[in-house]
N, C-alpha and C positions, 0 to 999 in steps of 0.2 A: 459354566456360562461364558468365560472368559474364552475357551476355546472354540465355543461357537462362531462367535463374533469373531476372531480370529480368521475361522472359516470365510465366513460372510465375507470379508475385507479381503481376503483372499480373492475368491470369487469373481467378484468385483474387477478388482486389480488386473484378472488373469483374463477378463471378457474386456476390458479395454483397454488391453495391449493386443490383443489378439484382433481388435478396430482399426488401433493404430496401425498394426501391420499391414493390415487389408489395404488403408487406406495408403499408405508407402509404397504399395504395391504400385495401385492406381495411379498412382501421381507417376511412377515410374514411367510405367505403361505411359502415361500421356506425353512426358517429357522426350519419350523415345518417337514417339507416333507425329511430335509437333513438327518436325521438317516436313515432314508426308502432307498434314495437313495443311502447310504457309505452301507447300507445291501444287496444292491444289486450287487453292484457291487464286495463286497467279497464273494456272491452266487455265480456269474459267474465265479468268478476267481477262487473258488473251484473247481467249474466243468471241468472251462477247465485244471485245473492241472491235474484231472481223468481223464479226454478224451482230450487231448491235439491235437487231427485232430479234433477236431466241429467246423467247419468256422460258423455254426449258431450261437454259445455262443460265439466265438469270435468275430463276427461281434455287435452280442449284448452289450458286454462285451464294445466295442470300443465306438458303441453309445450314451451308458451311460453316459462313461468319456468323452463325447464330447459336451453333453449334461450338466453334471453338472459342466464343465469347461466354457460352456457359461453364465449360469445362476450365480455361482458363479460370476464370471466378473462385471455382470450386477448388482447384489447385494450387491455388496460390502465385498462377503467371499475372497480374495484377493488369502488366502493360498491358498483356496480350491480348487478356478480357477488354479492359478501355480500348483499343486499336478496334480488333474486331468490330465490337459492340457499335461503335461511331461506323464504320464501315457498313455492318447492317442496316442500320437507321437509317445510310442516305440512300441506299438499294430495295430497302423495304416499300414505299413510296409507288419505285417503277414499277412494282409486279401487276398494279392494275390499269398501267397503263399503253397504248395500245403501238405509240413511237419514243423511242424514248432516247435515238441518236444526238438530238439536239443537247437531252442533260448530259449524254458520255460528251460531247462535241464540248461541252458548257464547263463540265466539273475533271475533264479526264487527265489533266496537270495533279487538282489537287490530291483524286481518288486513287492515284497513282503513289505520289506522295505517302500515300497512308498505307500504303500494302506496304512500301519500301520501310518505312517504320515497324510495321508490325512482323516485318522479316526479320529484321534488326532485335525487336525485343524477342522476337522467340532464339534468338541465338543468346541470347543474356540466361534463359531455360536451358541448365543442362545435368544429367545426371549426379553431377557433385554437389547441385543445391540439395540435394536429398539427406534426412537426416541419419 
């Protein structure tokens, strides 16, 4: 009996470490991918400063920040996720609207502000946070 359980607990132990792993992985992966993604998203926000009507780079633009405000979450960049995620929120808004230079004219100190922060925290994200 006692060696079953033995088993069991085994088992167990050996299916989540092998999670663990997985998930070390991933985070890796993200940790490595995070400059690519903070360049991306001041590509788009370049752009739409110059064309401030592109719902396409805005919609992409929004993606992004929604995209690395999850992932962040999930990995443990904490700022990164909060940066992002407040980023989203005020660009979520413009996607149904049809001009929208006035809120970049309006908010484009502060929305700037917040990309330069969330540059800043993903540089605090680097492979030796890894366990």
């Amino acid at each position: 009996m006692q060696n079953k359980e033995n088993r069991v607990e085994i088992m167990v132990v050996s299916k989540y470490s092998n999670v663990e792993n997985k998930f070390d992985v991933l985070k890796a992966e993200f940790i490595k991918q995070l400059p690519l993604s903070i360049s991306k998203i001041e590509v788009l926000w370049s752009e739409l400063n110059k064309n401030n009507n592109n719902n396409d780079v805005l919609k992409e633009l929004q993606h992004a920040l929604l995209s690395l405000a999850d992932a962040g979450g999930t990995y443990g960049a904490n700022e990164v996720s909060f940066l992002a995620r407040k980023l989203d929120l005020e660009f979520k808004p413009l996607l149904d609207k049809d001009n929208i230079s006035s809120f970049l004219a309006e908010s484009n100190e502060k929305l700037e502000d917040w990309i330069v922060q969330l540059k800043a925290a993903s540089m605090e994200c680097s492979p030796h946070d890894l366990p």
